[in-house]
C-alpha positions as CSV (number, residue, x, y, z in Angstrom):
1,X,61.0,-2.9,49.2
2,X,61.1,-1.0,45.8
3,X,62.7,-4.4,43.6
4,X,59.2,-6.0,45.3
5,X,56.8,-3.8,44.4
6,X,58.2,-3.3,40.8
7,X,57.5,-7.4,40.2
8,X,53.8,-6.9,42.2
9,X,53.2,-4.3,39.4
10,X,54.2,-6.2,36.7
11,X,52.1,-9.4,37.8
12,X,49.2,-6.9,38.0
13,X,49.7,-5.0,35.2
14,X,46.9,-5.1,32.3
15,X,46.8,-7.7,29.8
16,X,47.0,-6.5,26.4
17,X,45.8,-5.2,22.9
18,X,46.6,-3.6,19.9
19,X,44.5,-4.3,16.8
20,X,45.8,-6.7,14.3
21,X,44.7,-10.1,13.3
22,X,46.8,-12.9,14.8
23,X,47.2,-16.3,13.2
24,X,46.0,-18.9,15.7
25,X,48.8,-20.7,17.0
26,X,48.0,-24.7,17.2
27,X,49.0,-26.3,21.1
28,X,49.5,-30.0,22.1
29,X,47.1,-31.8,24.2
30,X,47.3,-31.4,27.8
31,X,48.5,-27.8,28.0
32,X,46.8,-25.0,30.3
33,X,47.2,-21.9,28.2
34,X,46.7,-18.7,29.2
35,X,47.1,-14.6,27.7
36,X,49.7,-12.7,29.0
37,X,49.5,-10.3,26.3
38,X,46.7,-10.5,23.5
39,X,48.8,-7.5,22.1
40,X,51.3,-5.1,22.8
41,X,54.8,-3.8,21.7
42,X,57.9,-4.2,22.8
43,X,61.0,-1.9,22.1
44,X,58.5,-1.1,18.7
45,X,57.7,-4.5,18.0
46,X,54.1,-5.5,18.0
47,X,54.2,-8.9,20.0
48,X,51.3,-11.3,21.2
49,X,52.3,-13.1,24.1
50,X,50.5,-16.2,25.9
51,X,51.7,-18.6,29.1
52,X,51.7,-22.1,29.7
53,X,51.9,-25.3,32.0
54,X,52.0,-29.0,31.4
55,X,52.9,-31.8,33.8
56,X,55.3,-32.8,30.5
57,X,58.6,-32.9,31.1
58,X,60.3,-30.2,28.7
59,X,61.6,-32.5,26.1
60,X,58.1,-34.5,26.0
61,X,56.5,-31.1,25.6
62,X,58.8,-29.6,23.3
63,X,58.7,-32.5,21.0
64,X,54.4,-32.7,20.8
65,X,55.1,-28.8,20.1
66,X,57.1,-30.1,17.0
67,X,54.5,-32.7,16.3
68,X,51.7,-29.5,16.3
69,X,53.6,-26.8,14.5
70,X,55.5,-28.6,12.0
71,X,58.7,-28.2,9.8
72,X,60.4,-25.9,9.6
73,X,61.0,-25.7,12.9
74,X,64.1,-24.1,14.6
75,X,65.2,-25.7,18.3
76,X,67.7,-24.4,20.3
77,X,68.5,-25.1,24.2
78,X,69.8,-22.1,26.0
79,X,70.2,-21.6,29.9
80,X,68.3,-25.0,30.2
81,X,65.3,-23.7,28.1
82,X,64.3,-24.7,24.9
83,X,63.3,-22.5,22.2
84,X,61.1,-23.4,19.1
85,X,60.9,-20.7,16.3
86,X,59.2,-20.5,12.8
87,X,57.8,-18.4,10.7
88,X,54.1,-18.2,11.0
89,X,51.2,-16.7,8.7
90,X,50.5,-16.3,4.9
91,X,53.7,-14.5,4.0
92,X,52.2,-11.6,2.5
93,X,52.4,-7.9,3.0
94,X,51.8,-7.3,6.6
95,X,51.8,-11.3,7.1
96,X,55.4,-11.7,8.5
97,X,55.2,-12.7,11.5
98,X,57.2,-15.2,13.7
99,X,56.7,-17.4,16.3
100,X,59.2,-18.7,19.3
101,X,58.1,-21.0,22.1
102,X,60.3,-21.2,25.3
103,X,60.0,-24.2,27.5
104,X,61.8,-24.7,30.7
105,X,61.1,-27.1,33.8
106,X,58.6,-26.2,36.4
107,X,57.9,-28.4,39.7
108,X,55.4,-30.9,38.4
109,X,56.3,-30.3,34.9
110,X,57.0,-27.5,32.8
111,X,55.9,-24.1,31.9
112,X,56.9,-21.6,29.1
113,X,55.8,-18.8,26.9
114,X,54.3,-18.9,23.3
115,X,55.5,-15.0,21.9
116,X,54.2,-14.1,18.4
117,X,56.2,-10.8,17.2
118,X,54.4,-9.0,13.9
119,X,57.9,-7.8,12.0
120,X,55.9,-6.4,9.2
121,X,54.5,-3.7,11.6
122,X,57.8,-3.6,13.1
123,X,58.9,-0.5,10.7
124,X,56.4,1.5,11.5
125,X,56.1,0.8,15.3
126,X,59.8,1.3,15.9
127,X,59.4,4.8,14.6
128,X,57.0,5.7,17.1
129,X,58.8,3.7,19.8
130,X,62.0,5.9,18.8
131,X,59.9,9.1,18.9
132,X,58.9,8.3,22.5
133,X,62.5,6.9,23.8
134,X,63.6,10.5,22.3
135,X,61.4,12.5,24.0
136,X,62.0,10.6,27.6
137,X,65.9,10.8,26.9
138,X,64.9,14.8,26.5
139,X,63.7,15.0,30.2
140,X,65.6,12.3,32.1
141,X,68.5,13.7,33.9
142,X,71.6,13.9,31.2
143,X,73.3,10.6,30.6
144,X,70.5,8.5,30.8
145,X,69.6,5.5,28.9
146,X,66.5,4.1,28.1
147,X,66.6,0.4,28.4
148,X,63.2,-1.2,28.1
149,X,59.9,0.0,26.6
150,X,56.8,-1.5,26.7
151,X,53.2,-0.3,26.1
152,X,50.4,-2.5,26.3
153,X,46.0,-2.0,26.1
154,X,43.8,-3.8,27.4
155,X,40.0,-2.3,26.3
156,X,40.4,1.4,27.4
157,X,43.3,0.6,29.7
158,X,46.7,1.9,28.2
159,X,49.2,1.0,29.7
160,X,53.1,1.8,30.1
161,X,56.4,0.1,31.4
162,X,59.9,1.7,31.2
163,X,63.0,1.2,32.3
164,X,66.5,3.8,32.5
165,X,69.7,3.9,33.6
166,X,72.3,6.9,34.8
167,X,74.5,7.5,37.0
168,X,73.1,10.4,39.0
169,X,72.4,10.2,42.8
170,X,68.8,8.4,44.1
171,X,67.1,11.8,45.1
172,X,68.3,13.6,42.2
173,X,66.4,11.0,39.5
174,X,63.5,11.0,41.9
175,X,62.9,14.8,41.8
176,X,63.2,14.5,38.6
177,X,60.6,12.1,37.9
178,X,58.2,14.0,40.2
179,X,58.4,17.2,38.1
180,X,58.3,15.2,34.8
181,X,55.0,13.1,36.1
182,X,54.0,16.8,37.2
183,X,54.1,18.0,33.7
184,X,52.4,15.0,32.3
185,X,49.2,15.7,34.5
186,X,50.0,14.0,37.6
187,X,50.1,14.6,41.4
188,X,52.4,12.8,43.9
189,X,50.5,11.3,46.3
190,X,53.1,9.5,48.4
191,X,56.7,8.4,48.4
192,X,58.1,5.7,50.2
193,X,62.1,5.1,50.8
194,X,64.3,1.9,51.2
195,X,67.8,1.7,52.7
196,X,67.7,-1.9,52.1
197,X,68.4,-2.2,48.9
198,X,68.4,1.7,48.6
199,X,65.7,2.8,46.5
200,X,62.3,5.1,46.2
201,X,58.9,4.3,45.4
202,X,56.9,6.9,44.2
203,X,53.2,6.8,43.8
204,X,51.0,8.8,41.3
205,X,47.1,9.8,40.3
206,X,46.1,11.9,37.9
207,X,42.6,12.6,35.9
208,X,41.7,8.8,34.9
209,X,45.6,7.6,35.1
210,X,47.6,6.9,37.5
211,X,51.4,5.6,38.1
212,X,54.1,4.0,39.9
213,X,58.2,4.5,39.5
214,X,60.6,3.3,41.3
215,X,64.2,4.7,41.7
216,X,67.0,2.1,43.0
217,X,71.1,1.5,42.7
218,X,71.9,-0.8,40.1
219,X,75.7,-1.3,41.6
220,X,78.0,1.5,43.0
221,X,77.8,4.2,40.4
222,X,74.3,3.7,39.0
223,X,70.6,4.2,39.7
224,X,67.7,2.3,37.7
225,X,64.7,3.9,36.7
226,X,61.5,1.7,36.6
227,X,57.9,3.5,35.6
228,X,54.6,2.0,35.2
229,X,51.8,4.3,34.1
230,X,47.8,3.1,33.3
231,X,45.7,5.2,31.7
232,X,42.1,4.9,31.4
233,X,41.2,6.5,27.6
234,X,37.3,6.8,27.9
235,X,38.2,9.3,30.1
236,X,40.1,11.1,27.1
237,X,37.6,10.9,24.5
């Protein structure tokens, strides 16, 4: 099933990097933490992402997160999570920086995410980030849009996620990914179909890189576009 191998790359996928400092971010006793993302960037913004569990019920947790962090401290509880948020670092240039934890119930306790997002880099990430949405809107069929962008390293792993919507046929936004993969260095070394949800899986190496997209409807009128690319840079240098 496409929907299943898209969350079986995601698990998978490299953590991350990117190069700044990140202020250290203090945690309450008893929690298992562990990186999701030392560093990447999301939609342009550089973000630091780490997981954890606690046999703590949310509100126990959430409160020794206050107790930790200190005031100020926003909370918030939305769709049965709650979300802490403050500002974090010195407050300098290149020091803004802000930090949310999201707590939500887990059997045997809870679990949540700690997400540090650098908004002093922001400005100049976006513009890349904007370059690169522009250039896939350029070779996606007409009409589409891109809705998620994520690109992530991990030592000499780079790698990609994106996401885009249209309302052209299955096969149509397939061929086209094959010939855009194609021109990126790629090779298509098997496709697999679905009628169950509908969808196609395509799967692609190149010369240290390879990739994964998968093409599925998104309701009667419109297909999603989902593509994961990893590419190995010592092979580039």
């Amino acid at each position: 099933m496409p929907q299943a191998l898209v969350c079986a790359w995601m698990v998978l996928a490299p953590a991350l990097a990117a190069g700044a400092e990140w202020p250290a971010v203090p945690l309450p006793a008893g929690l298992q933490a562990f990186d999701i993302g030392q560093q990447m960037s999301v939609n342009g913004v550089p973000m630091q992402l780490r997981g954890f569990v606690s046999e703590a019920a949310p509100k126990v947790v959430a409160t020794e997160f206050g107790k930790v962090l200190g005031e100020p401290l926003v909370r918030n509880e939305m769709g049965g999570k709650i979300v802490l948020g403050r500002r974090v670092g010195a407050g300098g240039a290149g020091e803004l920086r802000y930090l949310t934890v999201q707590i939500e119930a887990a059997p045997g306790g809870s679990r949540g995410v700690i997400a540090i997002s650098d908004l002093a880099g922001a400005a100049s990430s976006s513009d890349r980030s904007r370059d690169d949405r522009a250039r896939w809107m350029d070779r996606l069929p007409s009409g589409s849009k891109v809705v998620n962008q994520i690109q992530s390293r991990d030592g000499d792993k780079l790698s990609t996620y994106l996401v885009a919507t249209n309302r052209h046929a299955l096969r149509l936004n397939a061929d086209r990914l094959i010939t855009l993969m194609e021109q990126d260095g790629y090779a298509l070394e098997r496709e697999s179909e679905s009628s169950q949800p509908p969808g196609v899986a395509l799967f692609f190496r190149g010369e240290g890189r390879e990739g994964m997209a998968v093409v599925s409807r998104s309701g009667p009128t419109h297909s999603t576009l989902v593509l994961n690319t990893i590419t190995l840079l010592k092979d580039f240098r």
